[in-house]
C-alpha positions as CSV (number, residue, x, y, z in Angstrom):
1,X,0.0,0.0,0.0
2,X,1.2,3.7,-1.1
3,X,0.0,5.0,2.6
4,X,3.0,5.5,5.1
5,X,0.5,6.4,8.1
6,X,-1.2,3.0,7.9
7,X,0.2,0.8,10.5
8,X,-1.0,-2.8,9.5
9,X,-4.0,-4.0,8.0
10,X,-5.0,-7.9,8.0
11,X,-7.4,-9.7,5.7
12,X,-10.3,-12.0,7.5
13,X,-13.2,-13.9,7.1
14,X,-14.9,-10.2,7.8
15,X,-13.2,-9.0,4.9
16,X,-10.3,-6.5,5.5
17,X,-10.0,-5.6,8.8
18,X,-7.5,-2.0,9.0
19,X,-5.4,-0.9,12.4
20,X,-5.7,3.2,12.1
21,X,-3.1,4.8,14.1
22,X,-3.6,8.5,13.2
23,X,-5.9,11.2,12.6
24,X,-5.2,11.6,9.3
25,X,-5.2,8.1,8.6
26,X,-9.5,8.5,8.2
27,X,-8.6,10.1,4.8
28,X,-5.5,8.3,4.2
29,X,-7.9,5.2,4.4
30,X,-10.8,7.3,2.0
31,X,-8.1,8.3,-0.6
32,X,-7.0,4.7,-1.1
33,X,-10.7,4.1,-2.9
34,X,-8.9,5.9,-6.0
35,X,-5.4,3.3,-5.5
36,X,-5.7,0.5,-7.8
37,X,-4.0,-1.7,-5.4
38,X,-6.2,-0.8,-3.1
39,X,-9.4,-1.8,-5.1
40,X,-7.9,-4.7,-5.8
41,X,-7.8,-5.6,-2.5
42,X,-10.7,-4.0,-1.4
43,X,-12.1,-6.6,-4.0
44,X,-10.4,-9.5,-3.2
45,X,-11.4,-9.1,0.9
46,X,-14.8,-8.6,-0.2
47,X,-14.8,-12.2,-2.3
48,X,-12.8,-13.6,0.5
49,X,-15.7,-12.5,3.3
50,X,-18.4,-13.8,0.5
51,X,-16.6,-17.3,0.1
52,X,-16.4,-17.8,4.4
53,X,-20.2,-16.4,4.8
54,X,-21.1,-19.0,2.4
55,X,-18.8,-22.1,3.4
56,X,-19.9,-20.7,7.1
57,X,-23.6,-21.2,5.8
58,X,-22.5,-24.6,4.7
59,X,-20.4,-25.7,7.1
60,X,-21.3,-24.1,10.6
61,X,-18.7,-25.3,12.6
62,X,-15.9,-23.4,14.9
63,X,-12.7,-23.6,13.4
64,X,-13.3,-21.4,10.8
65,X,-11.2,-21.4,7.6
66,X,-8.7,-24.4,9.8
67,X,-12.1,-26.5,9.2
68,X,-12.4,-25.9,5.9
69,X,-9.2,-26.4,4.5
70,X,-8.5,-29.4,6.9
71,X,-12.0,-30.6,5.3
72,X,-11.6,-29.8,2.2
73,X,-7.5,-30.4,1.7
74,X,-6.9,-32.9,4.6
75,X,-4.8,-32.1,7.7
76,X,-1.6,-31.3,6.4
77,X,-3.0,-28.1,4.4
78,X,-5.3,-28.0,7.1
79,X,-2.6,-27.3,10.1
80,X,-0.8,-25.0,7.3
81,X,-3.8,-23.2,7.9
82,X,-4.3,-23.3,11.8
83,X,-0.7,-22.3,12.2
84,X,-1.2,-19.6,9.4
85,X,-4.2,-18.3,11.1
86,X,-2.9,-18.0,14.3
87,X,0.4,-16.1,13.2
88,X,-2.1,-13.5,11.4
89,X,-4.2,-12.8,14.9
90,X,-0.9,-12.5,16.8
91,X,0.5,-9.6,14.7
92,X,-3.1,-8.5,13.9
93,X,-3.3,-8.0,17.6
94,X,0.0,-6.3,18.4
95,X,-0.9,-4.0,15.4
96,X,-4.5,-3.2,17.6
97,X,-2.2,-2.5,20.8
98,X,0.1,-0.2,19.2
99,X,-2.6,1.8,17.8
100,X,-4.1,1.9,21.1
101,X,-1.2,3.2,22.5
102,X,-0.9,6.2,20.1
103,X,-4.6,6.9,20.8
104,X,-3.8,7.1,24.7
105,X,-0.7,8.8,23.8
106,X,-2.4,11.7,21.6
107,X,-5.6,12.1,24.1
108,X,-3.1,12.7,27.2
109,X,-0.6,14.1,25.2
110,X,1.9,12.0,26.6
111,X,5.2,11.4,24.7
112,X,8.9,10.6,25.6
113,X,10.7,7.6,26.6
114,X,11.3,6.1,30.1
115,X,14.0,4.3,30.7
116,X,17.3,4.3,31.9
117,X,20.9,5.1,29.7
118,X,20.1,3.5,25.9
119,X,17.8,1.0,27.4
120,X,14.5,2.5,27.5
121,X,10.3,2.5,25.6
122,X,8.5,5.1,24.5
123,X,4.9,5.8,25.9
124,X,3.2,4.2,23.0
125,X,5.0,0.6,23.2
126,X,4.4,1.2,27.3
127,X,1.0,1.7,26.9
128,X,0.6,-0.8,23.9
129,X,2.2,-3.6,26.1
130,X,0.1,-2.9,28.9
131,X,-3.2,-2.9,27.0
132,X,-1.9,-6.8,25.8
133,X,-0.9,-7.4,29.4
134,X,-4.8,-6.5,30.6
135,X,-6.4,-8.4,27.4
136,X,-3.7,-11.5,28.7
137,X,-4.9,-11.3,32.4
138,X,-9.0,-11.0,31.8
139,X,-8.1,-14.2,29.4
140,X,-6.6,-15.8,31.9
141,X,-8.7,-15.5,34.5
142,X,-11.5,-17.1,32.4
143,X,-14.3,-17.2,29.8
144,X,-16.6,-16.1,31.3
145,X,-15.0,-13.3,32.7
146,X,-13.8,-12.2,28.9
147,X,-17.5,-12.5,28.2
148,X,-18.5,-9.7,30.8
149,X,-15.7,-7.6,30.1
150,X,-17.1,-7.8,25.9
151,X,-20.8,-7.0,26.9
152,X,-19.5,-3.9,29.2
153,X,-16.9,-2.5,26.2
154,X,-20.0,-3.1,23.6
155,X,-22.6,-1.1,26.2
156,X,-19.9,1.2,26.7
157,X,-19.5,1.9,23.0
158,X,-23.0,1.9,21.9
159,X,-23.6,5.0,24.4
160,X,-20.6,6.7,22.7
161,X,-22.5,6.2,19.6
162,X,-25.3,7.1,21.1
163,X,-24.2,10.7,22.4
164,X,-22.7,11.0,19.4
165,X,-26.0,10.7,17.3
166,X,-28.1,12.4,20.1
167,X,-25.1,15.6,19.4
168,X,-24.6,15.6,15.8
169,X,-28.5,15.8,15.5
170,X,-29.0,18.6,18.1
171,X,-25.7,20.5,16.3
172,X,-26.8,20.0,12.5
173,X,-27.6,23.0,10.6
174,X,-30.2,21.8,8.3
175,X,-29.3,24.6,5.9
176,X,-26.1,22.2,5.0
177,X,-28.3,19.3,4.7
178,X,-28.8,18.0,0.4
179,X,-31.6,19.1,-0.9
């Protein structure tokens, strides 16, 4: 991709999933609609996310695309796949945490390293590792509890929304509004 502000992006059975670490990476992200490549791989996620809703219709089992290609290709191809899978979630997720951290870091306006002599992190890898260090513990402590922490974060953001909507309504000029 011809955008330097993107940090990662990582293609899924959801079609193309996209870590924004920036501001400006909104209309980095809008301005890549007119980048060949990027159609073509705005395409090719989108026939990707069409071919797992369908084998997912066909074939509802967890695994995801580990059970179809161990299915479908046996269990060679099939671990291929597992290992594959689990490779893209693990740098998929430390893509998340770093963009976390440069969200913290521009809301508090926090910057600078800490550390001692040559040895040291900046705030964003600090706050990136301790995001993954939280998202480890609530893991570990159980399912159930990953479960409660999900429905809060999802109630959480739907009232963002929410005020968000309610705001944008009660702020709209409808002079700006199409006609």
């Amino acid at each position: 991709m011809n955008h330097p502000s993107m940090t990662g992006a990582r293609t899924g059975p959801g079609g193309e999933q996209t870590t924004l670490t920036d501001d400006a990476d909104v209309e980095s992200l809008l301005g890549t609609l007119e980048d060949p490549d990027c159609r073509a791989i705005i395409e090719a996620t989108t026939s990707e996310a069409l071919s797992a809703s369908e084998l997912g219709t066909a074939m509802p089992k967890s695994g995801g695309a580990y059970y179809y290609v161990n299915h479908a290709l046996g269990p060679l191809f099939g671990s291929v796949a597992g290992w594959a899978n689990w490779l893209g979630l693990a740098f998929a997720s430390a893509f998340y945490m770093v963009g976390f951290g440069k969200y913290i870091s521009r809301i508090f306006g926090i910057s600078g390293r800490i550390g001692i002599g040559p040895v040291g992190l900046d705030f964003v890898t600090i706050a990136a590792l301790a995001g993954g260090a939280f998202f480890v513990l609530i893991n570990y402590v159980g399912a159930k509890e990953t479960g409660r922490l999900q429905n809060v974060i999802v109630v959480v953001l739907v009232g963002i929304l929410a005020v968000f909507t309610l705001l944008g309504t009660l702020r709209a000029e409808p002079a700006n509004l199409p006609e």
